[in-house]
N, CA, C and O atoms as CSV, one atom per row, in Angstrom:
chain,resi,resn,atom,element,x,y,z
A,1,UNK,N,N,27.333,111.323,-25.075
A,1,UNK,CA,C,27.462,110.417,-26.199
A,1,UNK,C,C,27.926,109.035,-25.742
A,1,UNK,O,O,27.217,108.075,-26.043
A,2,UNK,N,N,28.869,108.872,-25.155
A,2,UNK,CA,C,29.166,107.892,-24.305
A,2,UNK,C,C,28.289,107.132,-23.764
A,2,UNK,O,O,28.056,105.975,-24.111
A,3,UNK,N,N,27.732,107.759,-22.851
A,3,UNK,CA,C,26.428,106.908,-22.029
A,3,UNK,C,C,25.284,106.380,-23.085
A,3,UNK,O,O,24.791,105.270,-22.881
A,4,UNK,N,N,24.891,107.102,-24.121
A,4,UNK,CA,C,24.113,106.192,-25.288
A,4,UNK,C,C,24.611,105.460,-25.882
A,4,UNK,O,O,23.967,104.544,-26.393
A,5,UNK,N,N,26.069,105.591,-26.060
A,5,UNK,CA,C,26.477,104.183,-26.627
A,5,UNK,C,C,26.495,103.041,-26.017
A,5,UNK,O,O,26.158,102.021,-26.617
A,6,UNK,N,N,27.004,103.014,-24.349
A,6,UNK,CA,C,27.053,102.144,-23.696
A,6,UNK,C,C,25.379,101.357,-23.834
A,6,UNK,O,O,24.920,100.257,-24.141
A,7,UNK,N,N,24.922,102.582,-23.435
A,7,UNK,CA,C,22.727,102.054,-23.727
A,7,UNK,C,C,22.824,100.902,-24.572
A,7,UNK,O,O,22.798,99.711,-24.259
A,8,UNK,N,N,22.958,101.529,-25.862
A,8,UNK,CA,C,22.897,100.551,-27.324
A,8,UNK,C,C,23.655,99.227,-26.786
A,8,UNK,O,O,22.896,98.283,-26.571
A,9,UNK,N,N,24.669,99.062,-26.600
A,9,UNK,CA,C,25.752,97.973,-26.830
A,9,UNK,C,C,24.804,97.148,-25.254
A,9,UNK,O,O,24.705,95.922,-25.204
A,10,UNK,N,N,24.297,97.921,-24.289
A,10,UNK,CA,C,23.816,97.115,-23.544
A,10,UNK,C,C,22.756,96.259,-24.211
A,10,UNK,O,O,22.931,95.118,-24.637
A,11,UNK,N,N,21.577,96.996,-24.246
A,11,UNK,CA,C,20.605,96.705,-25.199
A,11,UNK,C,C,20.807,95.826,-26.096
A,11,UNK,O,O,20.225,94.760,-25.891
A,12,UNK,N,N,21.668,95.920,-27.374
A,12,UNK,CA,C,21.628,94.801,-27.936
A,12,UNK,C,C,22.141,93.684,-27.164
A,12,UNK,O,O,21.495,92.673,-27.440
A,13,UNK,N,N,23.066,93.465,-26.288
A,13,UNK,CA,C,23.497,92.210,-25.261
A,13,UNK,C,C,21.807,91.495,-25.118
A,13,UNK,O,O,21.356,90.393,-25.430
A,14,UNK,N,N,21.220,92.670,-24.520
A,14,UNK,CA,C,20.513,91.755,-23.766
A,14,UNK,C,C,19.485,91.459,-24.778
A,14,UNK,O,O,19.070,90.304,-24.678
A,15,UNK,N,N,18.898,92.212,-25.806
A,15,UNK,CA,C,18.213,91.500,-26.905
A,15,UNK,C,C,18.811,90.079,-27.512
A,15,UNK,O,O,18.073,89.094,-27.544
A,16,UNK,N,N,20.055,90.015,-27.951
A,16,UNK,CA,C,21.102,89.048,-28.385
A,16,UNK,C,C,21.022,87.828,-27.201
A,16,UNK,O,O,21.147,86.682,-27.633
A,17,UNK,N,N,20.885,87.943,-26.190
A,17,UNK,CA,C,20.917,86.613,-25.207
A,17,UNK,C,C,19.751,86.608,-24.543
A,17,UNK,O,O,19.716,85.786,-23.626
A,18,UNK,N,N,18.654,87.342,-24.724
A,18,UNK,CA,C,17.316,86.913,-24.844
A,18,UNK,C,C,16.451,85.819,-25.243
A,18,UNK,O,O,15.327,85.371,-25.016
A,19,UNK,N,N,17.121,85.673,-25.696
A,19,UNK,CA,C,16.641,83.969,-26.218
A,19,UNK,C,C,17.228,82.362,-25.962
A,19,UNK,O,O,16.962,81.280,-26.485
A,20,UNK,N,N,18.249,82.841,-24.780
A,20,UNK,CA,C,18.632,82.164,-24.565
A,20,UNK,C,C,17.535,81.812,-23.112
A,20,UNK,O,O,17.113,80.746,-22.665
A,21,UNK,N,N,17.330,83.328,-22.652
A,21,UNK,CA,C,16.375,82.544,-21.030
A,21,UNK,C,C,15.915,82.129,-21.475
A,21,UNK,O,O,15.825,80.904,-21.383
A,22,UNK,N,N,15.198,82.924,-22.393
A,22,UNK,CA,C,13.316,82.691,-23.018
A,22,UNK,C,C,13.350,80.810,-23.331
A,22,UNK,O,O,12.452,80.086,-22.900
A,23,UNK,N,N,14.501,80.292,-24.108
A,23,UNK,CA,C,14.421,78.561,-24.026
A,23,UNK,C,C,14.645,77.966,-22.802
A,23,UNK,O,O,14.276,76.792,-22.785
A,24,UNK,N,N,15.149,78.392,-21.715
A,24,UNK,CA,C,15.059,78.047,-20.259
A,24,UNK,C,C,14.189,78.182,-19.720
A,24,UNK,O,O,13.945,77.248,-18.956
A,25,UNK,N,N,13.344,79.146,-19.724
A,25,UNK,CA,C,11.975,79.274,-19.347
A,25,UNK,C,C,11.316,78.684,-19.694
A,25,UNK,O,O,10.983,77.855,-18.847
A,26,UNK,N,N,10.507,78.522,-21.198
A,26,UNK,CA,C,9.891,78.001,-21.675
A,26,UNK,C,C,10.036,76.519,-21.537
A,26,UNK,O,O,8.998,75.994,-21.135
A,27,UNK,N,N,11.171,75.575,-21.787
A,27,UNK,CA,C,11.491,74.664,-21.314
A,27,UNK,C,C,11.089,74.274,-19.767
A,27,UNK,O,O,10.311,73.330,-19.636
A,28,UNK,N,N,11.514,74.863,-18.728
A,28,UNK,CA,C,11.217,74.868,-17.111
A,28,UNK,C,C,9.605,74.789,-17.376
A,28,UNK,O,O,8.968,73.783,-17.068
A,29,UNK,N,N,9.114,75.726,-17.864
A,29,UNK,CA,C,7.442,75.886,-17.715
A,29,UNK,C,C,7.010,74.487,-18.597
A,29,UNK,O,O,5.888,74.137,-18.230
A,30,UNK,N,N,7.482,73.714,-19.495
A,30,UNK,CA,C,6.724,72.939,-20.029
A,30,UNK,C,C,7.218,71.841,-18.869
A,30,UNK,O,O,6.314,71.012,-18.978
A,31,UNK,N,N,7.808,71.502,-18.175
A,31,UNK,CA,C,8.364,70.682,-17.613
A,31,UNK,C,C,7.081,70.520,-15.873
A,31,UNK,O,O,6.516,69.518,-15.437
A,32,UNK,N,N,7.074,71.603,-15.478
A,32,UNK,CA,C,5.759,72.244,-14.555
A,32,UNK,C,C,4.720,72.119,-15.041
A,32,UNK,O,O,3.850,71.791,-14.235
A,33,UNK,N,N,4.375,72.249,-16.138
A,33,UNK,CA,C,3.042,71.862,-16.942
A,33,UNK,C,C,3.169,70.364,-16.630
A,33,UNK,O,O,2.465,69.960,-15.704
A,34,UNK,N,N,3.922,69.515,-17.230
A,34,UNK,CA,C,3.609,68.327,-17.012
A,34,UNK,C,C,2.926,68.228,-15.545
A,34,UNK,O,O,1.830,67.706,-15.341
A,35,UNK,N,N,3.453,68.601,-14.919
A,35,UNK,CA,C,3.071,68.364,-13.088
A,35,UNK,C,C,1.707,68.646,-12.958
A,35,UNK,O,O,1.140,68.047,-12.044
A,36,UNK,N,N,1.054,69.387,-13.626
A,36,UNK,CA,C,-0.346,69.692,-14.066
A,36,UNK,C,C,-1.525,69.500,-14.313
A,36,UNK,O,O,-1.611,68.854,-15.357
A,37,UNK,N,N,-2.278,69.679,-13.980
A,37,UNK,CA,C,-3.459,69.129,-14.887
A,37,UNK,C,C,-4.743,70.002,-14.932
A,37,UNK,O,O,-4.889,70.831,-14.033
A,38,UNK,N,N,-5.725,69.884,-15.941
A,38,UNK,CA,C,-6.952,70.550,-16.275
A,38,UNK,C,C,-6.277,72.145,-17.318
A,38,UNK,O,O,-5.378,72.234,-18.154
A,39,UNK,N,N,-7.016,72.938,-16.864
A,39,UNK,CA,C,-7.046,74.326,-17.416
A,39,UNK,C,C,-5.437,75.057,-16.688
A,39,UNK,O,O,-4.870,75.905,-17.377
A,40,UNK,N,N,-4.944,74.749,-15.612
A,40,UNK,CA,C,-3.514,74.941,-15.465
A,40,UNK,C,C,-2.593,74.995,-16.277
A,40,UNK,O,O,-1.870,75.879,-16.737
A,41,UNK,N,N,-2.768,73.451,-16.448
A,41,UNK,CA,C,-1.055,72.840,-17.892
A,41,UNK,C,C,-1.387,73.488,-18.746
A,41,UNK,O,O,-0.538,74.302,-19.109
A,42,UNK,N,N,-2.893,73.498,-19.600
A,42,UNK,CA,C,-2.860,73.978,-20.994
A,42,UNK,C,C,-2.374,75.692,-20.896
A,42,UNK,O,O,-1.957,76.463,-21.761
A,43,UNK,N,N,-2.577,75.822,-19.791
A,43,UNK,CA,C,-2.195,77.696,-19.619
A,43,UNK,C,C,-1.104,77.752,-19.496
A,43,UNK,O,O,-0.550,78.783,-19.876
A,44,UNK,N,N,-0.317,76.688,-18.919
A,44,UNK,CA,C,1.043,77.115,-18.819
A,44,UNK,C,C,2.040,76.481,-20.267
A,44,UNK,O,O,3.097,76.862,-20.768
A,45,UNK,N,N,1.214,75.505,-20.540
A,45,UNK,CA,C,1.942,75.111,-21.701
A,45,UNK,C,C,1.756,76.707,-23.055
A,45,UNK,O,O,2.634,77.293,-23.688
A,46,UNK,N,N,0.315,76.908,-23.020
A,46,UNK,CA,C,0.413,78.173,-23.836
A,46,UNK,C,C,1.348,79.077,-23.565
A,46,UNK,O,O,2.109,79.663,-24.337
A,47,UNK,N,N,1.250,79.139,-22.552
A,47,UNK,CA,C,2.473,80.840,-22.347
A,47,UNK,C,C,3.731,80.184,-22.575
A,47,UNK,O,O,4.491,80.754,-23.359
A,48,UNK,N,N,4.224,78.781,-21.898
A,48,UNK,CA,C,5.469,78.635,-22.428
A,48,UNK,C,C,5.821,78.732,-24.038
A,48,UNK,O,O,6.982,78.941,-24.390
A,49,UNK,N,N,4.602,78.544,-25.132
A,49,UNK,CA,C,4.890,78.443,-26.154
A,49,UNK,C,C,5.010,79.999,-26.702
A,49,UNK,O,O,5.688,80.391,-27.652
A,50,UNK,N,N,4.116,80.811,-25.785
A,50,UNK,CA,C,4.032,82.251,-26.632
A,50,UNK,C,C,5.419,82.518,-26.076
A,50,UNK,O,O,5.698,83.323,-26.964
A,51,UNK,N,N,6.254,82.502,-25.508
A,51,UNK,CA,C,7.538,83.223,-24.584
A,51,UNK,C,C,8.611,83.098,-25.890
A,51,UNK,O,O,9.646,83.741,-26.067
A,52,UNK,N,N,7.814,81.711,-27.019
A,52,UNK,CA,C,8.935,81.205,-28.114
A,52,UNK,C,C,9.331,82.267,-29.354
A,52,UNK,O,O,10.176,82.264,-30.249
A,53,UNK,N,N,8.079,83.334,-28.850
A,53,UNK,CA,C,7.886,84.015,-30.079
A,53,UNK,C,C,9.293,85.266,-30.711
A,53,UNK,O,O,9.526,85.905,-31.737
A,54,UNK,N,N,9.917,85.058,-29.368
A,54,UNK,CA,C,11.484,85.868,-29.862
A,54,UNK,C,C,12.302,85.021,-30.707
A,54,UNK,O,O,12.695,85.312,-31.836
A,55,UNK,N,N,12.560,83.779,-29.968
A,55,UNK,CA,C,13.793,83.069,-30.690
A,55,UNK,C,C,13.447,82.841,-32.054
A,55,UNK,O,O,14.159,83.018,-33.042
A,56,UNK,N,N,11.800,82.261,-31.974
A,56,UNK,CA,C,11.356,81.815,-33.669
A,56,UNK,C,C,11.352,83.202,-34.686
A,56,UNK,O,O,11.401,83.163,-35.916
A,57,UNK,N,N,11.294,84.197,-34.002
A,57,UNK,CA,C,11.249,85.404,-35.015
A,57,UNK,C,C,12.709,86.066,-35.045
A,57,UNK,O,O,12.975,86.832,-35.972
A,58,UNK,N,N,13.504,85.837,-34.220
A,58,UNK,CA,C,14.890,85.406,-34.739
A,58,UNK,C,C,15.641,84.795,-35.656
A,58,UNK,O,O,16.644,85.195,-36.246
A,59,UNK,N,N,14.902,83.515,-35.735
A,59,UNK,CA,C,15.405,82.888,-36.839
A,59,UNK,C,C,14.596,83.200,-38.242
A,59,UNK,O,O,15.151,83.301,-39.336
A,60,UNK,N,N,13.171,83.335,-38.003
A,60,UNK,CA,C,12.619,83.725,-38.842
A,60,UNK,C,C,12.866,85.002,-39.903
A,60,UNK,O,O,12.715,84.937,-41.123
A,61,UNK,N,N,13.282,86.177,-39.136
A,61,UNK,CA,C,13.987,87.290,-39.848
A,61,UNK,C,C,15.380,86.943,-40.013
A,61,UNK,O,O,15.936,87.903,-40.546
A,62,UNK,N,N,16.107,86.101,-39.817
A,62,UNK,CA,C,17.630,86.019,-40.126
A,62,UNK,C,C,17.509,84.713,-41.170
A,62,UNK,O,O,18.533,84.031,-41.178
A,63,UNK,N,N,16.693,84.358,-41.842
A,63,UNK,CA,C,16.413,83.668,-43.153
A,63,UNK,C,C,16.599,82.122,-42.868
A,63,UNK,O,O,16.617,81.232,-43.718
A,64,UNK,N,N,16.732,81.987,-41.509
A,64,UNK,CA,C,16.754,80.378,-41.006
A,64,UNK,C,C,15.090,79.788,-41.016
A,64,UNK,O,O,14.083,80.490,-40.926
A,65,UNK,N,N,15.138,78.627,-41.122
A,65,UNK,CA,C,13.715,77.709,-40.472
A,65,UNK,C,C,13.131,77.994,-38.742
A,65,UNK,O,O,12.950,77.168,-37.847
A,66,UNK,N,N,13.080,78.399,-38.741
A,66,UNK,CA,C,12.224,79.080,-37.330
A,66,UNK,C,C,12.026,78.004,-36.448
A,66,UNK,O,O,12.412,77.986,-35.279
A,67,UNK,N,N,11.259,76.872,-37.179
A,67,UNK,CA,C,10.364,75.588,-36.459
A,67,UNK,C,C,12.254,74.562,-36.069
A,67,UNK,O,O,12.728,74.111,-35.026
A,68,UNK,N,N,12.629,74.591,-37.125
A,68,UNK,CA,C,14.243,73.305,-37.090
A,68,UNK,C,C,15.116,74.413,-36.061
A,68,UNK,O,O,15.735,73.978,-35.090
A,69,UNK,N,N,15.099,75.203,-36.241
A,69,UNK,CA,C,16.288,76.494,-35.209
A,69,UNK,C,C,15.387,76.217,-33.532
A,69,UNK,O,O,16.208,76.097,-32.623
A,70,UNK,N,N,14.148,76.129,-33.135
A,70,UNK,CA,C,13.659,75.865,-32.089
A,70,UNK,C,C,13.467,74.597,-31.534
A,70,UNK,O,O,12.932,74.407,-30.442
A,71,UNK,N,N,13.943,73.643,-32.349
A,71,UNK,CA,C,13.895,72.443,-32.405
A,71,UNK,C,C,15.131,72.065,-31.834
A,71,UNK,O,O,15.058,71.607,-30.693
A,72,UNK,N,N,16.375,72.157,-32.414
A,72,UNK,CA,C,17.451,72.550,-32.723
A,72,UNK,C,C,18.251,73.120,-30.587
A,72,UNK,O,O,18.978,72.582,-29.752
A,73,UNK,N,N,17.558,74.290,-30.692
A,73,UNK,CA,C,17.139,75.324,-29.592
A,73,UNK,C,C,17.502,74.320,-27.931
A,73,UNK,O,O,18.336,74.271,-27.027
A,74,UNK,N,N,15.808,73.451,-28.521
A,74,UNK,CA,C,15.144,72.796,-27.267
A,74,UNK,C,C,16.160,71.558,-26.754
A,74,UNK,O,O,16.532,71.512,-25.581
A,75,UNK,N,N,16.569,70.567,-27.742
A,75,UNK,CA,C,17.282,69.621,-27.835
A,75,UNK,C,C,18.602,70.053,-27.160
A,75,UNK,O,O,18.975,69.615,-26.072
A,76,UNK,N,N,19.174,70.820,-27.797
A,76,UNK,CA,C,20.697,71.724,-26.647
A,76,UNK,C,C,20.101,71.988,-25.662
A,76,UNK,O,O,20.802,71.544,-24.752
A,77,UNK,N,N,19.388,72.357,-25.320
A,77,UNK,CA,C,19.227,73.206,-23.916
A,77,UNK,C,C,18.371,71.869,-23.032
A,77,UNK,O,O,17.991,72.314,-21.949
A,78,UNK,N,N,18.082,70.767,-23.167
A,78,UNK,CA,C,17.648,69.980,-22.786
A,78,UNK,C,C,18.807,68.933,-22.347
A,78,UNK,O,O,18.697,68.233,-21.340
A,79,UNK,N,N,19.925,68.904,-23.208
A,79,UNK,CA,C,21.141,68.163,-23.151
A,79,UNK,C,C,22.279,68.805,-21.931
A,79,UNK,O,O,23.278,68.175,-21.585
A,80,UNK,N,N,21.898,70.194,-21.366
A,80,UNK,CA,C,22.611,70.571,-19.996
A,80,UNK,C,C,23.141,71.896,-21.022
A,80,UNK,O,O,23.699,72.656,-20.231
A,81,UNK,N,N,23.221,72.523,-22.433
A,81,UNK,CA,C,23.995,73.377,-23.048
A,81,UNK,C,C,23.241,74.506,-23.167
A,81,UNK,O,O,22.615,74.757,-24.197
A,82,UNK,N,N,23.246,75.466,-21.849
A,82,UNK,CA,C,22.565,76.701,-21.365
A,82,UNK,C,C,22.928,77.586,-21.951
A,82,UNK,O,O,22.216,78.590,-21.924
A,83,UNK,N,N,24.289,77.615,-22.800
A,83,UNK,CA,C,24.276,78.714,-23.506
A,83,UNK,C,C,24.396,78.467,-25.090
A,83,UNK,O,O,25.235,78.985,-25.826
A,84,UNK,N,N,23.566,77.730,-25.396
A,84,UNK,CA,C,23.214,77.467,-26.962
A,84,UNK,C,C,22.201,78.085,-27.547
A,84,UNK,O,O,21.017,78.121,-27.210
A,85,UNK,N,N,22.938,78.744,-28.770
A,85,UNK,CA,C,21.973,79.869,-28.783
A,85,UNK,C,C,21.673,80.179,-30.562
A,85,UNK,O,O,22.648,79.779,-31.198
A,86,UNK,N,N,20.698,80.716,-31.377
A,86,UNK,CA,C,20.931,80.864,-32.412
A,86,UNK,C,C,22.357,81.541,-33.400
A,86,UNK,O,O,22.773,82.675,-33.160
A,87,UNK,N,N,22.883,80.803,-34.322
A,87,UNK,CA,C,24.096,81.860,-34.726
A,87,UNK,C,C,23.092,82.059,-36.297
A,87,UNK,O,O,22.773,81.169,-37.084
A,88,UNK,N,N,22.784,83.498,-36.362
A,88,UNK,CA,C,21.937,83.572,-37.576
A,88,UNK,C,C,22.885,84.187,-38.597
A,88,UNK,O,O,22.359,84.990,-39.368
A,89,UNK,N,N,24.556,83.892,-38.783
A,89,UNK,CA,C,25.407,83.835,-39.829
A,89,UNK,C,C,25.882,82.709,-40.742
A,89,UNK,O,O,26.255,82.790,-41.913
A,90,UNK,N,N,25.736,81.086,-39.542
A,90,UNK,CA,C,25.933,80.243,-40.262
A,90,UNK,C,C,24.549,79.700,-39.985
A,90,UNK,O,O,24.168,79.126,-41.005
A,91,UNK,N,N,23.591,79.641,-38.979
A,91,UNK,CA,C,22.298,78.695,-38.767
A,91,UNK,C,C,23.159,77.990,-37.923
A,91,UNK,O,O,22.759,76.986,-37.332
């Protein structure tokens, strides 16, 4: 019983700060895209955008604006604040 709880409480950690790489990544990859060009960038710019699809459905099921919470997201994590992250109690 123990060891499944620990599971869970891991699990949610790492679901819960999942979205914090996923805007480091995605960010890093649009940044490499720039460096880019032809059928490359647009591939890497796509995947950086599909990688978004946790945080926005984060906010999206926790009754926030999805598009302003990733917005929001990009701007912190662009400003040096690596661990800024959705709070979907206050937004």
């Amino acid at each position: 019983m123990e060891l499944a709880l620990r599971f869970q409480l891991l699990h949610f950690q790492v679901l819960f700060l999942s979205h914090l790489l996923i805007t480091q990544l995605s960010l890093r990859l649009r940044r490499y895209a720039s460096e880019e060009t032809g059928r490359s960038q647009l591939a890497i710019e796509a995947f950086a955008s599909d990688m978004e699809i946790i945080p926005r459905s984060l906010a999206g099921n926790s009754g926030l604006d999805s598009i302003d919470m990733l917005v929001v997201m990009r701007v912190a994590h662009e400003a040096g604040k690596k661990n800024f992250g959705l709070d979907v109690h206050t937004g």
